[in-house]
C-alpha positions in Angstrom: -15.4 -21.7 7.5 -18.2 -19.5 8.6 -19.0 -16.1 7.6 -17.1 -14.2 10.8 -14.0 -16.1 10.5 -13.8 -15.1 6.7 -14.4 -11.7 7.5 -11.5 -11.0 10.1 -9.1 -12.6 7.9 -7.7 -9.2 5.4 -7.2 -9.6 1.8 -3.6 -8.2 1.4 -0.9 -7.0 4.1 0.7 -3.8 3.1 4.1 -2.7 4.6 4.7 1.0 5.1 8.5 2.4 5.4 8.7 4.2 8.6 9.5 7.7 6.7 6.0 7.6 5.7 4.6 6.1 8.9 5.9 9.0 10.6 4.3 11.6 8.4 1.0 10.8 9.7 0.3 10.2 13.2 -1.6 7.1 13.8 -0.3 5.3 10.8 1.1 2.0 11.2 4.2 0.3 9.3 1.5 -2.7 8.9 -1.7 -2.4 7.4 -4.3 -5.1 6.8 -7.4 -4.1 4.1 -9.3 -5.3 1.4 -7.9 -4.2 -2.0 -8.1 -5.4 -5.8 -5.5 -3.8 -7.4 -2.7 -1.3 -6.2 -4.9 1.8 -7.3 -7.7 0.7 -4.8 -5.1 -0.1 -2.5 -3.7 3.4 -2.2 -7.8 4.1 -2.0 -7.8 2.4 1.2 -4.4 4.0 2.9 -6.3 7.8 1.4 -9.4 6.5 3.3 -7.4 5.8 6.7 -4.9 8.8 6.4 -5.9 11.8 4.1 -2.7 13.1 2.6 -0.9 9.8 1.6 -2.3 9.5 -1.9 -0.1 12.5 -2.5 2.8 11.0 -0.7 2.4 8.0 -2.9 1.1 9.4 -6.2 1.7 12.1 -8.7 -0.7 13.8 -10.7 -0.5 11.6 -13.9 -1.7 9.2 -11.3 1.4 6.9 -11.1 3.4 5.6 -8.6 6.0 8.8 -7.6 9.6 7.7 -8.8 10.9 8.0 -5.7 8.4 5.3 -4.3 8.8 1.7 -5.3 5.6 -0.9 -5.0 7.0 -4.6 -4.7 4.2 -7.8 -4.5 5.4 -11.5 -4.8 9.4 -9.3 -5.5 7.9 -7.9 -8.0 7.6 -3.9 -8.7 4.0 -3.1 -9.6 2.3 -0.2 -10.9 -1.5 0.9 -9.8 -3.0 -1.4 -12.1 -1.5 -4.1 -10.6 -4.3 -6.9 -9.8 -4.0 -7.9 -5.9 -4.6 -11.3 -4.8 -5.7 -11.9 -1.4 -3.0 -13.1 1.0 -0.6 -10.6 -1.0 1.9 -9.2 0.7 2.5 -5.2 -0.8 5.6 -3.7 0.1 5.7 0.3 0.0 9.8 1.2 -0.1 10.9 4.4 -0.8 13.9 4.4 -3.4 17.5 4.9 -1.9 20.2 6.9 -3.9 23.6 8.3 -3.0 26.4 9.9 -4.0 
């Protein structure tokens, strides 16, 4: 595989919910980048639309409890270690009464 090739293919796929998406014009529901762990990750979507770092994080930094991070069907936290070809699914949480 040569050098080009290997740079068009992204590390991870992340998956926005459209509630976010639409929050930020421009955005799209599927994002390809480069990331190493979920923190970096969130990095990357800060780097392409200023303001979702917020949407995503609280100040402690964690993941907000009404935002749930799933890799491999797995909920993650920032620290989480990506590996490429993951697929990170952003969902926000869904209650009721």
């Amino acid at each position: 595989m040569n050098d080009e090739a290997m740079t068009e293919r992204p590390d991870i796929i992340v998956r926005l919910p459209a509630i976010l998406v639409d929050l930020f014009p421009g955005a799209a529901r599927r994002v390809e980048m480069q990331a190493g762990t979920v923190a970096e990750m969130v990095d990357g979507l800060e780097a392409l639309w200023p303001g979702m770092r917020d949407r995503l994080c609280d100040s402690r930094p964690a993941i907000r409890k009404h935002i749930n991070v799933f890799v491999d069907g797995e909920r993650v936290k920032l620290g989480h270690r990506l590996q490429a070809g993951d697929e990170v699914f952003v969902l926000t949480a869904i209650s009721g009464g």
